[in-house]
One Martini backbone bead per residue (centre of mass of N, CA, C, O) as a GRO file, in nm:
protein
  407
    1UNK     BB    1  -0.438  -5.995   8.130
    2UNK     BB    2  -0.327  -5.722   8.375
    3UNK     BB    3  -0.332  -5.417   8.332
    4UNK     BB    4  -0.154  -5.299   8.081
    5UNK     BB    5  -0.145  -4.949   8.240
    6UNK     BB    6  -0.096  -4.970   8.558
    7UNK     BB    7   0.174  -5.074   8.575
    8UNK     BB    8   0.518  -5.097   8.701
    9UNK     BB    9   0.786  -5.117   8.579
   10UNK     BB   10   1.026  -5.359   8.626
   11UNK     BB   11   1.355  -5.502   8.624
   12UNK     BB   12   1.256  -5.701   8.883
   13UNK     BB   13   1.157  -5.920   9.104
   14UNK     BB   14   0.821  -5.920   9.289
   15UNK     BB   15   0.812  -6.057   9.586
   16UNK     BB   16   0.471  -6.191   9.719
   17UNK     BB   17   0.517  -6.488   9.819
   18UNK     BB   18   0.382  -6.743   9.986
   19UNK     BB   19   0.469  -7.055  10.101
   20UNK     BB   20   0.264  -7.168   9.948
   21UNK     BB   21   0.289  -7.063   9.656
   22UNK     BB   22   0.595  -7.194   9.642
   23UNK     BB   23   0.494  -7.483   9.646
   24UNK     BB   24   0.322  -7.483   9.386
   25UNK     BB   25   0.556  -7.346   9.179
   26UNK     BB   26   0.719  -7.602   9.215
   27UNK     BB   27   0.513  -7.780   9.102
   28UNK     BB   28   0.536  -7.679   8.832
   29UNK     BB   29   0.816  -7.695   8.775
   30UNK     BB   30   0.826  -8.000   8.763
   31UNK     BB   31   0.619  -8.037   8.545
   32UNK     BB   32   0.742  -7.924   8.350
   33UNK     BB   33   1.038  -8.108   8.332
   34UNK     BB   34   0.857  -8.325   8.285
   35UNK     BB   35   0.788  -8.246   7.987
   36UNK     BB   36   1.021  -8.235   7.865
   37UNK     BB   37   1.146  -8.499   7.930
   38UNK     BB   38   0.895  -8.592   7.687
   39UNK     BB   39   0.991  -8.344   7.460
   40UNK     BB   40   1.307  -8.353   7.457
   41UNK     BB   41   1.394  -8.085   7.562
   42UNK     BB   42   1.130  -7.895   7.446
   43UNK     BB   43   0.934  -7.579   7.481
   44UNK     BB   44   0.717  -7.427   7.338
   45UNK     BB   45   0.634  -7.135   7.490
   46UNK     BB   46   0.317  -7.129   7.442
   47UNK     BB   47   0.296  -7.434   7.629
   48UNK     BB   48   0.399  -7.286   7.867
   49UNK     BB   49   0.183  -7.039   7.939
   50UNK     BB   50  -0.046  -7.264   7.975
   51UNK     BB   51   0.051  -7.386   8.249
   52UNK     BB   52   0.133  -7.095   8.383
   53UNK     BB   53  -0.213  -7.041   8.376
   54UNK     BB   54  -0.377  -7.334   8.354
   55UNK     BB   55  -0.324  -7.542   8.513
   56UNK     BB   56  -0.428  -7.743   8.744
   57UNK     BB   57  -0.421  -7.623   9.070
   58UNK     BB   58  -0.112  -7.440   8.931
   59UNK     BB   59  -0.205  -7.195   8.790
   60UNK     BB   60  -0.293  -6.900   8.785
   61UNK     BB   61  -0.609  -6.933   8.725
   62UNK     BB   62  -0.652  -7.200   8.887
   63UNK     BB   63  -0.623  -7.166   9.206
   64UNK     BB   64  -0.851  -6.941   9.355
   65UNK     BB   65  -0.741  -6.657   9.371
   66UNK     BB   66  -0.736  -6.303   9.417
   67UNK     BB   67  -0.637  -6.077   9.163
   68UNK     BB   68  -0.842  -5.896   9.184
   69UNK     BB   69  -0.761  -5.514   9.231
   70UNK     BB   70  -0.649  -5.210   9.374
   71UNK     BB   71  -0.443  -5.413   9.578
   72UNK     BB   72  -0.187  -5.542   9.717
   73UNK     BB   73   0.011  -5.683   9.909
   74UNK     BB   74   0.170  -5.608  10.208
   75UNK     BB   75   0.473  -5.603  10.310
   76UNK     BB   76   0.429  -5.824  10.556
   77UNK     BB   77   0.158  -6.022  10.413
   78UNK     BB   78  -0.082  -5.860  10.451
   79UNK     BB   79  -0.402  -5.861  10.395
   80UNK     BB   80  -0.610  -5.678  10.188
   81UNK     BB   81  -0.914  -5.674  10.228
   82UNK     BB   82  -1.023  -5.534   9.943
   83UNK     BB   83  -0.820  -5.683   9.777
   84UNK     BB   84  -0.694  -5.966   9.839
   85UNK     BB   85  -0.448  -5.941   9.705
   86UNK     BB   86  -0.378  -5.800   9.425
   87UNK     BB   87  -0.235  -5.782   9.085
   88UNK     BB   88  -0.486  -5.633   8.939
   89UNK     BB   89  -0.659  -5.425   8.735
   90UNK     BB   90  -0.954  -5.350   8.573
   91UNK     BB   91  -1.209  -5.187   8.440
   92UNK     BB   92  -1.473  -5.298   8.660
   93UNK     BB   93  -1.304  -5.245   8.880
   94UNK     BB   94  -1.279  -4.998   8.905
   95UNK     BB   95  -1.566  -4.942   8.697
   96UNK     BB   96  -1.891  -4.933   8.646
   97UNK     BB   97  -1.907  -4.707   8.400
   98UNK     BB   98  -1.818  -4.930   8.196
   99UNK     BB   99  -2.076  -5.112   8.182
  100UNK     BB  100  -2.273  -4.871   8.134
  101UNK     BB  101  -2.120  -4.806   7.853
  102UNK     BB  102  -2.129  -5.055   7.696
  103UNK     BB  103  -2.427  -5.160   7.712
  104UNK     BB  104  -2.539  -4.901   7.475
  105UNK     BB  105  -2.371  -5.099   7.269
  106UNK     BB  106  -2.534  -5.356   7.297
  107UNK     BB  107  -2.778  -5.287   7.257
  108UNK     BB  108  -2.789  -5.183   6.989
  109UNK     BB  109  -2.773  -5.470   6.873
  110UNK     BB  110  -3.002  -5.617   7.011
  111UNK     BB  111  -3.196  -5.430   6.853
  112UNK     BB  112  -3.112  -5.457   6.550
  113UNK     BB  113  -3.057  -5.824   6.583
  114UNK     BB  114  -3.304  -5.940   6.758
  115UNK     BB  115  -3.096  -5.992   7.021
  116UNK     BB  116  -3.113  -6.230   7.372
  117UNK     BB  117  -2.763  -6.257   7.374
  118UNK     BB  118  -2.504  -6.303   7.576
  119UNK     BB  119  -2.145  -6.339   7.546
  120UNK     BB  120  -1.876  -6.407   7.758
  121UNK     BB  121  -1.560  -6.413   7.794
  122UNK     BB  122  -1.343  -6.411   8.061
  123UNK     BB  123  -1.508  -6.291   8.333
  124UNK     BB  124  -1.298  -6.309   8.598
  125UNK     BB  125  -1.519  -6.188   8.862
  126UNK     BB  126  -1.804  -6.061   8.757
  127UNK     BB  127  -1.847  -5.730   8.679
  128UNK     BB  128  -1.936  -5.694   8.407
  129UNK     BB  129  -2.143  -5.865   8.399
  130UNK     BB  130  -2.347  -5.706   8.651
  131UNK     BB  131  -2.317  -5.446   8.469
  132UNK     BB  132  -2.456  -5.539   8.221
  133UNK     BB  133  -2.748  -5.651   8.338
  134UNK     BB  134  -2.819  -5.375   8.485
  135UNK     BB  135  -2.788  -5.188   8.199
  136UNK     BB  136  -2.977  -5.309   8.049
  137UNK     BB  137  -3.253  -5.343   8.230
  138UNK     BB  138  -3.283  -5.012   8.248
  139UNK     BB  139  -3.316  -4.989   7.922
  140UNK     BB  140  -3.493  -5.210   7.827
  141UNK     BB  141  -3.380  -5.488   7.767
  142UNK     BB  142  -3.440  -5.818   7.673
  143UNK     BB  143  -3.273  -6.111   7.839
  144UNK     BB  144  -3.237  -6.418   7.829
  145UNK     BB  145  -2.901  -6.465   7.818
  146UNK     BB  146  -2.594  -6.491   7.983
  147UNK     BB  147  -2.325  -6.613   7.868
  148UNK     BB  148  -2.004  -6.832   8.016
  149UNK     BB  149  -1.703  -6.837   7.921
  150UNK     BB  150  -1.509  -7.071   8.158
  151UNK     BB  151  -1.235  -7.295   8.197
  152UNK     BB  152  -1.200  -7.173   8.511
  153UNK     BB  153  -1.323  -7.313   8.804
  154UNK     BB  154  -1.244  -7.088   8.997
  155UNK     BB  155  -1.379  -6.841   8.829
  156UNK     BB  156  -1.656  -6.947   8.840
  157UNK     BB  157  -1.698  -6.948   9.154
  158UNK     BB  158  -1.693  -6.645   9.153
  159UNK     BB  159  -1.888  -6.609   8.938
  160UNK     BB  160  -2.151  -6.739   9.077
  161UNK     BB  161  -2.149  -6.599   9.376
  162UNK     BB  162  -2.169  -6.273   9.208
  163UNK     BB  163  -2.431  -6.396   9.008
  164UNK     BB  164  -2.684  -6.518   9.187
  165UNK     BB  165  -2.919  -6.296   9.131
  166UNK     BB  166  -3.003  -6.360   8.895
  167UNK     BB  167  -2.983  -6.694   8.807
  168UNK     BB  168  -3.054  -6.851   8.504
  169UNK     BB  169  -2.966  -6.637   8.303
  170UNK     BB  170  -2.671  -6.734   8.405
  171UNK     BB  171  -2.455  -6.888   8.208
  172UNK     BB  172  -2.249  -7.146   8.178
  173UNK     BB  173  -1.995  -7.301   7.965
  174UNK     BB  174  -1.766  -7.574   7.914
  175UNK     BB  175  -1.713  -7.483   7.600
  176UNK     BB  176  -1.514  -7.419   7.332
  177UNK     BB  177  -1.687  -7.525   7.082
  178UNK     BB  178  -1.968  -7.628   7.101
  179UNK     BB  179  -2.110  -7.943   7.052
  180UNK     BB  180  -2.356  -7.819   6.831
  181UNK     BB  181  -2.263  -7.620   6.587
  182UNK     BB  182  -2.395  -7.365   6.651
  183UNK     BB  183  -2.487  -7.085   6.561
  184UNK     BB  184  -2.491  -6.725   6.622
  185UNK     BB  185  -2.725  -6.483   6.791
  186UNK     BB  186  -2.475  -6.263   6.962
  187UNK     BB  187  -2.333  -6.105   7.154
  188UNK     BB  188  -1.989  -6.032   7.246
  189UNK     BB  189  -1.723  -6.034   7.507
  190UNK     BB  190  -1.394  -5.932   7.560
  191UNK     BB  191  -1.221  -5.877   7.834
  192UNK     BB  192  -0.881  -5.920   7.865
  193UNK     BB  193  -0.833  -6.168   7.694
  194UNK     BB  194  -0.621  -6.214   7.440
  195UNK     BB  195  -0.357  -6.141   7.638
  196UNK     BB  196  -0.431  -6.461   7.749
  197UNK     BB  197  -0.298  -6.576   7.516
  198UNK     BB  198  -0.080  -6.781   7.361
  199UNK     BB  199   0.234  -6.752   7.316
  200UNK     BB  200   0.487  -6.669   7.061
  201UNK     BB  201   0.855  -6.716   7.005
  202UNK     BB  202   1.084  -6.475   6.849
  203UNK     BB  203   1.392  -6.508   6.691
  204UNK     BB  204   1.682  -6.252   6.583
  205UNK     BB  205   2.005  -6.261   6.532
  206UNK     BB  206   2.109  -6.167   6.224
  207UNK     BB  207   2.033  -6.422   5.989
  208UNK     BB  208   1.772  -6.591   6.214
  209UNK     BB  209   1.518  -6.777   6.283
  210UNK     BB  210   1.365  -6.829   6.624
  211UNK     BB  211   1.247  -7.014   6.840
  212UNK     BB  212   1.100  -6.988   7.137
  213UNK     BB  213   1.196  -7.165   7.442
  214UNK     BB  214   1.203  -7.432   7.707
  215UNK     BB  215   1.488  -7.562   7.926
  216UNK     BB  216   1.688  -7.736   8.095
  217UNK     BB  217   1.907  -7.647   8.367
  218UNK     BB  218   2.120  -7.599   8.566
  219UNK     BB  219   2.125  -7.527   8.917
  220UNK     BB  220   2.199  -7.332   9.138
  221UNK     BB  221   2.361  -7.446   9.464
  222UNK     BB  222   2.144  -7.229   9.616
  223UNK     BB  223   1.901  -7.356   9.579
  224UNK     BB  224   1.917  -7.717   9.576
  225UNK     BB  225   1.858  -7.805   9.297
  226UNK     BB  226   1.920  -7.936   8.989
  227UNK     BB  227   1.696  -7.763   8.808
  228UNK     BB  228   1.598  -7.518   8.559
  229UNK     BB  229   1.467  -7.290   8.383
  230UNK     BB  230   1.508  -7.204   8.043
  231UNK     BB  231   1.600  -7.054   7.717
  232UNK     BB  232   1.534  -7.162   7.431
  233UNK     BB  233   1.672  -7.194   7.050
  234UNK     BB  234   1.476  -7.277   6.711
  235UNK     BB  235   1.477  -7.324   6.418
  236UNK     BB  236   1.214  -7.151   6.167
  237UNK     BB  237   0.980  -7.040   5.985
  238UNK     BB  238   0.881  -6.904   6.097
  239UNK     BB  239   0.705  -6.540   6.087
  240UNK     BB  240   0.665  -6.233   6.090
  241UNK     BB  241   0.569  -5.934   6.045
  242UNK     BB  242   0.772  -5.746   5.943
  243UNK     BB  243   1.081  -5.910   5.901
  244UNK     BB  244   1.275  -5.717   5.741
  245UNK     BB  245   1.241  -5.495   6.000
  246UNK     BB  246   1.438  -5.618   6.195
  247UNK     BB  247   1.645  -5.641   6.460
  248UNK     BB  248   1.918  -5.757   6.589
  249UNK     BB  249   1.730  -5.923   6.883
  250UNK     BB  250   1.507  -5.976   6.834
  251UNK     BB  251   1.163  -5.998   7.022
  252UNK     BB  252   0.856  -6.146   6.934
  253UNK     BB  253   0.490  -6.210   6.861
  254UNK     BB  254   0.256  -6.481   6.835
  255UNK     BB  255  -0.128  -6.516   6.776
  256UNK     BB  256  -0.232  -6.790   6.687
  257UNK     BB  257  -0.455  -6.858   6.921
  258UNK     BB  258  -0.625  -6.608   6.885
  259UNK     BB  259  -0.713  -6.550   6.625
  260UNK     BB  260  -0.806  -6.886   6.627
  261UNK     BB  261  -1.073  -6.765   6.841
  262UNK     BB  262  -1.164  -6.537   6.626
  263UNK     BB  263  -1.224  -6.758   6.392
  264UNK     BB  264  -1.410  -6.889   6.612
  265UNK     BB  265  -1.660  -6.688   6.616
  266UNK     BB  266  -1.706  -6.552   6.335
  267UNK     BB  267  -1.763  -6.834   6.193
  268UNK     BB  268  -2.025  -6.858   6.391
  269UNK     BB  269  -2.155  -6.634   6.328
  270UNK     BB  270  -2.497  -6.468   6.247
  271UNK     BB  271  -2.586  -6.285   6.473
  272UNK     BB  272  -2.401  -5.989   6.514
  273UNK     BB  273  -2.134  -5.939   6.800
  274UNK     BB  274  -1.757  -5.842   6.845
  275UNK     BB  275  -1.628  -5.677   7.160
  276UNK     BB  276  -1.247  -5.646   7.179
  277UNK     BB  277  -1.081  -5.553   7.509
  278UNK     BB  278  -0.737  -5.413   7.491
  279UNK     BB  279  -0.392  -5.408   7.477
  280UNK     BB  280  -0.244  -5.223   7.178
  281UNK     BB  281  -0.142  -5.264   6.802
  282UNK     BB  282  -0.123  -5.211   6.527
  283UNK     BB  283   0.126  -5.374   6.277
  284UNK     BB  284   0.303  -5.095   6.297
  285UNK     BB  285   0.342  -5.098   6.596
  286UNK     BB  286   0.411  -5.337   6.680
  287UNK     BB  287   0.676  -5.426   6.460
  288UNK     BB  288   0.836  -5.189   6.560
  289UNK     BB  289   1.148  -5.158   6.594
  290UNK     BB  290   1.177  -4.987   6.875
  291UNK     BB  291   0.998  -5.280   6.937
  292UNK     BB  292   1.255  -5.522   6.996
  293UNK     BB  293   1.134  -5.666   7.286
  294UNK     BB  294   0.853  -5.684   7.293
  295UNK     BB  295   0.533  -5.728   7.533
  296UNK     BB  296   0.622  -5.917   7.724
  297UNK     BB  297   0.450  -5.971   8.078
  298UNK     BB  298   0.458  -5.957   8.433
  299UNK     BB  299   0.183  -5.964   8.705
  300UNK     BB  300   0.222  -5.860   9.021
  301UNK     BB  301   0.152  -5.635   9.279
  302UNK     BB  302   0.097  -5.425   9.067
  303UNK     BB  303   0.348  -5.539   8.916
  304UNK     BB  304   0.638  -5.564   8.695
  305UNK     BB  305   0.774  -5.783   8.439
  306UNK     BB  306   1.029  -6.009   8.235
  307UNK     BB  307   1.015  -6.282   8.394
  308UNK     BB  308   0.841  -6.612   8.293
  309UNK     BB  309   1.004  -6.840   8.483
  310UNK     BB  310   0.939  -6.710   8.723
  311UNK     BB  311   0.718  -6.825   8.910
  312UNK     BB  312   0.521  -7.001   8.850
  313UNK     BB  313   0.199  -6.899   8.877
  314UNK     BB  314   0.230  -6.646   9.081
  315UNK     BB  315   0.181  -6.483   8.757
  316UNK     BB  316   0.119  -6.306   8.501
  317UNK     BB  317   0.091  -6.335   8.145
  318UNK     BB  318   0.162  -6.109   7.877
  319UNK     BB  319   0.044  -5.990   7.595
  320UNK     BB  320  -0.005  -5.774   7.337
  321UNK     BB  321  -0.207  -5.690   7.082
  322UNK     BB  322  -0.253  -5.771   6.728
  323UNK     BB  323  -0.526  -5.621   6.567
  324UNK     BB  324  -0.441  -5.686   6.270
  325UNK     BB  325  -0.503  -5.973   6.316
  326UNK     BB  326  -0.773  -6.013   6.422
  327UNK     BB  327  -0.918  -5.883   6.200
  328UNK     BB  328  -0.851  -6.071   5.972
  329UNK     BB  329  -0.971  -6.338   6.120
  330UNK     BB  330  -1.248  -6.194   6.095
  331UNK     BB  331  -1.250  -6.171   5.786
  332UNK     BB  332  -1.163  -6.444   5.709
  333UNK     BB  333  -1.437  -6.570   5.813
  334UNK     BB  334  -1.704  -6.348   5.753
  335UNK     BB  335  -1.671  -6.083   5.835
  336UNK     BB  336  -1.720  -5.706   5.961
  337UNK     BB  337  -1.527  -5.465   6.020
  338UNK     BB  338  -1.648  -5.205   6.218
  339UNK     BB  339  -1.428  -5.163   6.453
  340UNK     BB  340  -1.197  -4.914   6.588
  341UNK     BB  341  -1.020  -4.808   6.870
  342UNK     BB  342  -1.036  -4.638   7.161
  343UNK     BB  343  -1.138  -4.638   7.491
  344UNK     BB  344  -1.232  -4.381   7.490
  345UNK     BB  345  -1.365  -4.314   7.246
  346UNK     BB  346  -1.571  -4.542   7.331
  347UNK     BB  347  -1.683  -4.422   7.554
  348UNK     BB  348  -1.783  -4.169   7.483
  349UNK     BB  349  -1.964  -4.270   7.259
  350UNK     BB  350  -2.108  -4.411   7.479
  351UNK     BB  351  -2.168  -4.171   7.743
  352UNK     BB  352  -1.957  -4.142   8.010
  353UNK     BB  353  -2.039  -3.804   8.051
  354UNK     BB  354  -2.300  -3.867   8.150
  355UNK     BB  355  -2.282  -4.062   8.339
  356UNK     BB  356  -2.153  -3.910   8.548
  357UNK     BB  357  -2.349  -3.717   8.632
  358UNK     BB  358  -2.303  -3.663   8.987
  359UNK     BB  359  -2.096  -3.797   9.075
  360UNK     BB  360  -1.822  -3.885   9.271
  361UNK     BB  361  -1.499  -3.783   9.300
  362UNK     BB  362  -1.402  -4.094   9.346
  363UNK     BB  363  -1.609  -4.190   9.070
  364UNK     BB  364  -1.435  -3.969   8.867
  365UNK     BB  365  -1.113  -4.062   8.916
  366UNK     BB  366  -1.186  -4.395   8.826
  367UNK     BB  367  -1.293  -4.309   8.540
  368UNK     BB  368  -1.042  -4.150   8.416
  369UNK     BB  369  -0.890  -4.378   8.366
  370UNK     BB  370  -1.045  -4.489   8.107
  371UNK     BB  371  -0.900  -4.208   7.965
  372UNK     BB  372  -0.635  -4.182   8.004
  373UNK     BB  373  -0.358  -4.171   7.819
  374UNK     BB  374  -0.172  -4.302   8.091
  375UNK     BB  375  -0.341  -4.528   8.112
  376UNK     BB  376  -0.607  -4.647   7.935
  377UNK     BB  377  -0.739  -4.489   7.687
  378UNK     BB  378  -0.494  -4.563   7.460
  379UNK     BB  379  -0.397  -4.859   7.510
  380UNK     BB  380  -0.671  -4.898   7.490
  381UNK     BB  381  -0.845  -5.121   7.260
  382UNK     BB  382  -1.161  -5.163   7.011
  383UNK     BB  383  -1.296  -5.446   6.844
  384UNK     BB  384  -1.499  -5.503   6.562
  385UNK     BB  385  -1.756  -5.777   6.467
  386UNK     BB  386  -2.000  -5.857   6.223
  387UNK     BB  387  -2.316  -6.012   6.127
  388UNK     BB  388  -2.641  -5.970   6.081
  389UNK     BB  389  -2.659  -5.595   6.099
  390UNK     BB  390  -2.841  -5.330   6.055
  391UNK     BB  391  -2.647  -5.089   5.994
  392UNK     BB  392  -2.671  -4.725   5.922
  393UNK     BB  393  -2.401  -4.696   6.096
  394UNK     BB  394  -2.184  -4.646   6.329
  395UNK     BB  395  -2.118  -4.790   6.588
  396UNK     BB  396  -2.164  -4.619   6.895
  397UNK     BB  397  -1.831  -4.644   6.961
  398UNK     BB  398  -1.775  -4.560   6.628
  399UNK     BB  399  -1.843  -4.282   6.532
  400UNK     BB  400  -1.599  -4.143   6.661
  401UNK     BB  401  -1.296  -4.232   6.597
  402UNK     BB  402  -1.182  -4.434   6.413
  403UNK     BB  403  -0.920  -4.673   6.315
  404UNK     BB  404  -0.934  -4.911   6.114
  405UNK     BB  405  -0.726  -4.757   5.904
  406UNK     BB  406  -0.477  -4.877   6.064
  407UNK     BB  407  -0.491  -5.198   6.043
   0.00000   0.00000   0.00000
């Protein structure tokens, strides 16, 4: 996650963590040295992000901490009311009607391949599946299910309080993929999920390529530590997508995580569609040279940073997706991509413009930023692939303004 648009970076870490918050980081960290020294004083980098993220009680995801919302925690360190201190907002907190708009989207497949049932993965605060469960209602489209792929306990827990007036409409799901290994029939749903999954990296320094890991150093005497988290760089066969044309110094994210999550998707899927919804580039804009310190950062009180060692736990850890990965991987386990777009243009073909008609100019604000070309517009990106839906045309998200070929 993290609102890949809407963050000021910055190049200094923004500290806005009360003392639990570093106890809990402090806690974290020396997990992290406990793991090193039982795997020999290196983790790959992808390893130390899972942990930096999901670790159980200690991950940035795992702790139940309100992290969505429109406010950071205010400089005094009280607690914003409407958004208790939140690190960044998603465009469902933003606006009502991004779910309103893709809902149109979701009718479309339900009603063309006679199916019942939406899964959403990773989905946060609760807010889009709300969205979502209300415009499909409205539309008259009947659904069994709405089934939530959640593995952080703390964060069912907020989505279970705000999603009970469904009732039992409303399902988690405990693991992925289930364990009867049964096909989908289902719309499939990840609203800047892909993003917070653990990525590698790599390191050209200009002879060969190494994999950027983690290890133990000496900490300054001024900390009080022993020891703190440092990169360490190890020799790798791994190479990225045009290694080629690599600059010296340069450093990439390979999505080998996310891929492999989009072809056990794709290659589960009997009937339906899968519609991934985040910020990225098709792979010839992600390793353009240009771009050669990739695209890692990490997300807290609404502002932006590129050190991921500093206080884990305390923050959000994003990396850009590489959607012509992901197409890939979804096309080779045995989908059809159906569409890429931008988010403006995907929503805009959704009816976002008729659905603002009489908004109040508050919600058409809020709503702008869904489209413009500085905020969430241009660098969010929504990716589909469908399989036993009997498309006569392209789905209405990608009916104009299609960008697969760039793929």
């Amino acid at each position: 996650m993290g609102g890949g648009g809407t963050s000021d970076e910055l190049p200094t870490i923004v500290r806005v963590i009360d003392a639990r918050a570093a106890e809990l980081s402090a806690l974290l960290e020396q997990r992290v040295l406990q793991r090193l020294g039982a795997e020999g004083g290196w983790l790959p980098f992808d390893r130390y992000m899972a942990m930096a993220l999901y670790e159980p009680g200690l991950g940035y995801y795992a702790r139940g901490e309100a992290i969505f919302g429109a406010w950071p925690a205010s400089r005094n360190g009280d607690r914003n009311r409407s958004s208790a201190g939140s690190d960044f907002i998603t465009a469902p907190e933003l606006s009502p009607f991004f779910g309103a708009a893709l809902a149109r989207q979701v009718a479309e497949v339900l009603r063309l391949g006679a199916i019942d049932e939406v899964i959403e993965f990773g989905a946060g605060s609760g807010a889009l599946a709300g969205q979502l469960l209300d415009a499909l209602a409205a539309l008259g489209v009947p659904l069994r299910r709405y089934a939530i792929v959640e593995l952080t306990g703390a964060l069912r827990a907020r989505q279970q309080a705000r999603l009970a007036r469904f009732g039992a409409q409303v399902q988690w799901l405990d693991a992925w993929p289930p364990e009867d290994n049964a096909a989908i029939d289902a719309v499939v749903v990840g609203n800047e999920v892909l993003d917070a999954m653990p990525v590698k990296l790599l390191h050209f320094d200009g002879d060969q390529w190494l994999e950027r890991g983690v290890v133990a150093a000496p900490a300054p005497a001024t900390t009080g530590a022993a020891q703190e988290l440092a990169f360490g760089d190890r020799p790798t066969t791994l190479r990225p997508p045009r290694a080629d044309e690599a600059l010296p110094g340069a450093v990439v994210e390979l999505h080998e995580q996310a891929a492999a999550f989009v072809a056990t998707v794709a290659e589960r899927l009997h009937r339906g569609a899968g519609f991934f919804i985040d910020y990225g580039f098709p792979e010839a804009e992600y390793y353009h040279p240009q771009r050669h310190q990739g695209t890692l950062m990490c997300h807290r009180a609404h502002r932006a940073d590129t050190d991921p060692l500093a206080d884990p736990g305390t923050k959000d850890i994003t990396a850009h997706v590489d959607f012509t990965a992901m197409a890939l991987a979804a096309q080779e386990a045995g989908a059809e991509v159906v569409g890429y777009t931008s988010q403006a243009r995907f929503l805009i073909n959704c009816g976002l413009p008729e659905l603002l008609r009489g908004a109040k100019p508050q919600a058409l604000s809020a709503a702008h930023k869904l489209l413009a070309e500085h905020e969430m517009g241009e660098l969010f990106k929504v990716l589909a692939f469908a399989r036993g839906v009997p498309f006569e045309a392209a789905p209405l998200g990608f009916s104009a303004g299609d960008r697969t070929h760039t793929l």
